[in-house]
C-alpha positions as CSV (number, residue, x, y, z in Angstrom):
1,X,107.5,56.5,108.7
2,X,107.7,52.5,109.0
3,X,106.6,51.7,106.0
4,X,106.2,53.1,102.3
5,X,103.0,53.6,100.5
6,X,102.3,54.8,96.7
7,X,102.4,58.4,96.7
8,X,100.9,60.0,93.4
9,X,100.6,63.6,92.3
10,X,97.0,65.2,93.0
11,X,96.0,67.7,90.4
12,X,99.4,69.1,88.1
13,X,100.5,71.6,90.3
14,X,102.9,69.8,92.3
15,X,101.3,68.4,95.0
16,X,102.1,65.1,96.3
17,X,100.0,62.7,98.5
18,X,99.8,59.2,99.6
19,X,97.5,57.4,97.4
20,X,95.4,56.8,100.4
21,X,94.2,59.4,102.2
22,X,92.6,60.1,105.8
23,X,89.4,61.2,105.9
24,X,89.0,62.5,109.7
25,X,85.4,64.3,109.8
26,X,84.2,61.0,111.6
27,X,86.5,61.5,114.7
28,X,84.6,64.3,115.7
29,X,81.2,64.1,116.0
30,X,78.4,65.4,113.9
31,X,77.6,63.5,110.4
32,X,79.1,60.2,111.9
33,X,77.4,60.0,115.5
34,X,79.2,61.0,118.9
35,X,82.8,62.3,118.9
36,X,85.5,59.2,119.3
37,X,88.3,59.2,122.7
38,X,91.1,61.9,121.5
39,X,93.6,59.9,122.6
40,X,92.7,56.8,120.4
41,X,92.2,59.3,117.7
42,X,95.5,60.9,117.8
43,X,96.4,57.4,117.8
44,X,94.9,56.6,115.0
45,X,96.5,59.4,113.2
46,X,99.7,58.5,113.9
47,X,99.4,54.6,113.0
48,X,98.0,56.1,109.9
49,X,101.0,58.6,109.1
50,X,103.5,55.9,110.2
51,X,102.1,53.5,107.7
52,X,102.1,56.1,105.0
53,X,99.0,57.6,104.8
54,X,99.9,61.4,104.9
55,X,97.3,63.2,103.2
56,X,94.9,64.3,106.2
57,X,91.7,65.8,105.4
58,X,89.7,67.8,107.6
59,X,86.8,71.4,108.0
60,X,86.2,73.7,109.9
61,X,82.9,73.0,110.6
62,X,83.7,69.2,111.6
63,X,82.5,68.7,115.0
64,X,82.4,72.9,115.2
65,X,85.9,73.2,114.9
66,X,87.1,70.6,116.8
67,X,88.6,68.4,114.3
68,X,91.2,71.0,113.2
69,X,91.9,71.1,117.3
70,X,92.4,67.5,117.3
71,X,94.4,67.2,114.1
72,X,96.4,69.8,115.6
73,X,97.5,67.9,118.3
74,X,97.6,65.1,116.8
75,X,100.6,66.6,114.4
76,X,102.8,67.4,117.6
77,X,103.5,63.5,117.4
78,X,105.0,63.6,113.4
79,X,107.2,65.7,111.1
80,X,105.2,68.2,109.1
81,X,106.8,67.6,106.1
82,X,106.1,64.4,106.0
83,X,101.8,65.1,106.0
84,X,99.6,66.8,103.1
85,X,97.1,68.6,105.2
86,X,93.8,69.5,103.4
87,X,91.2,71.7,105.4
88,X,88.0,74.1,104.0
89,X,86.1,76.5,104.6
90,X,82.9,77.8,103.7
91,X,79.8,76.3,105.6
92,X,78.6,77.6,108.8
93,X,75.8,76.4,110.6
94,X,73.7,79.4,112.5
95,X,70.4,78.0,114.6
96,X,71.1,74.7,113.1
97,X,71.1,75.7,109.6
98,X,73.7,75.4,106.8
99,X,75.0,78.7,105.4
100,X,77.6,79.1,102.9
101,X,79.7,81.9,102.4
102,X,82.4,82.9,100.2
103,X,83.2,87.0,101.1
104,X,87.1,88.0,100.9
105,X,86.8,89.1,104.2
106,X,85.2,85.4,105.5
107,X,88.0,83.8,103.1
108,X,91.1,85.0,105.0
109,X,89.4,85.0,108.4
110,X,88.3,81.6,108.5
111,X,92.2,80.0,106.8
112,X,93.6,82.5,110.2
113,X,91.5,80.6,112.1
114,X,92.2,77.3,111.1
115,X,95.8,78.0,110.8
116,X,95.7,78.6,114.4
117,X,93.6,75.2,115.1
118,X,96.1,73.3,113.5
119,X,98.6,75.6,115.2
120,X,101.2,75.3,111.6
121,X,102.5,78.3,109.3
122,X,100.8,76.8,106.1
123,X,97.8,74.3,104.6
124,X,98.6,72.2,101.9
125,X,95.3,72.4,100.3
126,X,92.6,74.1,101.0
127,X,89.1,74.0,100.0
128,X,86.6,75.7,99.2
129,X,83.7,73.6,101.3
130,X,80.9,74.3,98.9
131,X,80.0,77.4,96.4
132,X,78.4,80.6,97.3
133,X,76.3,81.4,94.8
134,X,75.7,84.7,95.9
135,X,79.5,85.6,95.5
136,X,81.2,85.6,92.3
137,X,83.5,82.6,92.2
138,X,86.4,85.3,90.8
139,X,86.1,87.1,93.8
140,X,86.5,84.0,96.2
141,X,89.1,82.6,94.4
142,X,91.1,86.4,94.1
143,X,91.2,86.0,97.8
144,X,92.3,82.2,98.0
145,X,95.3,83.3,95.1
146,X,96.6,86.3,97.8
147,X,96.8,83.5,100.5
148,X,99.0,81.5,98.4
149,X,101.5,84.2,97.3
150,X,101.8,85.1,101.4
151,X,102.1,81.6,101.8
152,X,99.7,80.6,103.9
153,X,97.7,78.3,101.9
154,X,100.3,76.0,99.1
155,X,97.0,74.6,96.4
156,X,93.5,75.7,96.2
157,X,91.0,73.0,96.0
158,X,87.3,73.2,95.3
159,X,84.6,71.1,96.6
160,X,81.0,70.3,95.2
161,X,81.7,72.4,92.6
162,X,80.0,72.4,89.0
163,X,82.0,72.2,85.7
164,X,81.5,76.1,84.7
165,X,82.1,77.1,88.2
166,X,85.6,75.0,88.1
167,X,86.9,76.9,84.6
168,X,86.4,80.4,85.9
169,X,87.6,79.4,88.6
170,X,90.5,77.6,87.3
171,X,91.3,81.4,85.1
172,X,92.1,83.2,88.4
173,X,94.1,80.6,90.1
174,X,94.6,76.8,89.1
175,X,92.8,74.5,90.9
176,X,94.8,71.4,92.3
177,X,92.2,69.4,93.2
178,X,88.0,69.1,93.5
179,X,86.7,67.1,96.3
180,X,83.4,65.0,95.3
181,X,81.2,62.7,96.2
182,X,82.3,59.6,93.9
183,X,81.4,56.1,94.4
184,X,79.2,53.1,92.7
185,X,76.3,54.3,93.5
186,X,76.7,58.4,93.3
187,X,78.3,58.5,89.1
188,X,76.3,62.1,88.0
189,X,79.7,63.4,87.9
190,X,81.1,61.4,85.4
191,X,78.9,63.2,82.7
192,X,80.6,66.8,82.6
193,X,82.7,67.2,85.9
194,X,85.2,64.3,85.8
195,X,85.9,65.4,82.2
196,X,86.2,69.1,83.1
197,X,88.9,68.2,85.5
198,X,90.9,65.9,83.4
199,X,90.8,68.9,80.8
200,X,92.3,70.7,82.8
201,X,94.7,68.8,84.9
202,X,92.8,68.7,88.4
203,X,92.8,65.8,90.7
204,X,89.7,64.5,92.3
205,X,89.5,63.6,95.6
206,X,86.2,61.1,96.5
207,X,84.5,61.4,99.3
208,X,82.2,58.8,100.1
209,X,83.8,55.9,97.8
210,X,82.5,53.1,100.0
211,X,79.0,54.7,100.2
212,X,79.0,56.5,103.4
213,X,80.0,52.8,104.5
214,X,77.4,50.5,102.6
215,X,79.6,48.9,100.3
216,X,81.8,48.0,103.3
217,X,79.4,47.0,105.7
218,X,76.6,46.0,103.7
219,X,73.3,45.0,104.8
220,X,74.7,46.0,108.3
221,X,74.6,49.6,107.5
222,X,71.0,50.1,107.6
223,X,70.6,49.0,111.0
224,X,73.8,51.7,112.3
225,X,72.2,53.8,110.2
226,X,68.4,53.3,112.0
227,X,70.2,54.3,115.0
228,X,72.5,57.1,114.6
229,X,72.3,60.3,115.8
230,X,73.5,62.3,113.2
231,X,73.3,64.5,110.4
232,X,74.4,61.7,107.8
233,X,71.4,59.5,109.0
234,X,69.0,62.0,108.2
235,X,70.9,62.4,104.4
236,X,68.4,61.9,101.3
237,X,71.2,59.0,100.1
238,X,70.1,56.8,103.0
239,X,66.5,56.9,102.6
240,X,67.5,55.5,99.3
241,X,69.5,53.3,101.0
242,X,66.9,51.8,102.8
243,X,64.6,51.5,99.6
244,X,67.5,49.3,97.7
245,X,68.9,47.7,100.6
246,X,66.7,44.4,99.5
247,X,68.3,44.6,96.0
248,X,71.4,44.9,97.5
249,X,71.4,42.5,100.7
250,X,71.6,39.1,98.6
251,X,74.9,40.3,96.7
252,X,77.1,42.0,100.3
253,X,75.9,39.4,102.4
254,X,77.7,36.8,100.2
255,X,80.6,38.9,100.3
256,X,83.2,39.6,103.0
257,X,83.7,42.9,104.4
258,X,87.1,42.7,103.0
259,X,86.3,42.0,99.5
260,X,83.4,44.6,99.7
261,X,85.8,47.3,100.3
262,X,88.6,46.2,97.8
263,X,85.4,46.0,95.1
264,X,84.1,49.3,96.0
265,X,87.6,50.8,95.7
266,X,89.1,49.2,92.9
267,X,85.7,50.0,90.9
């Protein structure tokens, strides 16, 4: 690596990350319109991982598999010490509809498949894409806690994940780290989740800090928005959007991109 960037622990269970991470569900296809060149995005990777920015973060069902493919390649270019790779599992789509599952059984076959996707021996985190209801979070997390002592998976994360589901959870196995959606405009966590996981010494990941890209691109945003093919255009936060863009128009357009972003990320 060329160039050193703040690492931090995530959660209190060892793990160690670059302060910034890579989010790379838009590389694919899917919630952020068409699927980018693979080439430029294996590129991309590797600037990123050069420049310190080693925690990679990835699904299964990002662009139907294809984003563990890519990130797989994409890893023949770098040391694999030298990245924190975060994947999950959980959410399958069937005729174009969402289902979540959380079975032992669907637990270790999905982290075989992605191990082989990503074609390494282990995942640094993995996570739990979103909560089965219909499955006792126990039984989930009994599975997850037999991956890690065959070492196959190194920290459990959770994502989406409600502050009672987090502390039984957190009694089979601790948790390292819950991903969330966090930013200026999404705080409903702040009331009992946040709190729940600084009790108990887990890290939180943000998805979404910049607003699904609003608080970068401002006013400009509605108009990609209009015009994306995607799931994330169709996503109740951007009919919302489009209600408050008027409030929120006059304040981004007399702000730089730049200073948008460091705003929305500093908050």
């Amino acid at each position: 690596m060329t160039q050193k960037m703040q690492r931090i622990k995530l959660g209190s269970q060892g793990l160690k990350v670059s302060a910034i991470g890579l989010g790379c569900v838009g590389m694919s296809g899917g919630l952020y319109g068409p699927p980018k060149p693979e080439q430029d995005m294996i590129k991309l990777i590797h600037h990123a991982v050069s420049n310190g920015v080693t925690h990679l973060d990835t699904s299964d069902v990002y662009g139907d598999h294809a984003n563990e493919l890519l990130i797989g390649k994409a890893l023949k270019g770098v040391l694999r010490e030298d990245v924190q790779l975060a994947t999950k599992f959980g959410v399958r789509f069937v005729d174009g509809m969402a289902e979540v599952h959380g079975e032992p059984e669907y637990v270790r076959a999905c982290c075989e498949a992605s191990l082989k996707r990503l074609d390494v021996d282990y995942i640094d985190l993995y996570y739990v894409h979103r909560i089965d209801t219909s499955v006792p979070i126990e039984i989930t997390m009994g599975e997850l806690k037999k991956l890690v002592e065959e070492g196959k998976i190194k920290y459990i994360g959770l994502s989406e994940a409600g502050p009672e589901t987090i502390r039984r959870a957190h009694a089979v196995h601790p948790i390292t780290a819950l991903q969330l959606e966090w930013s200026l405009w999404t705080r409903d966590a702040e009331e009992e989740v946040i709190p729940t996981c600084r009790e108990l010494g887990i890290g939180i990941v943000p998805w979404a800090p910049l607003g699904s890209g609003f608080f970068g691109s401002g006013p400009n945003k509605i108009d990609t928005v209009k015009n994306m093919a995607c799931l994330r255009s169709q996503a109740p936060e951007f009919t919302i959007l489009m209600a408050l863009s008027p409030t929120f128009t006059p304040v981004l357009s007399s702000t730089s991109t730049v200073a948008a972003n460091v705003i929305g990320c500093l908050w």
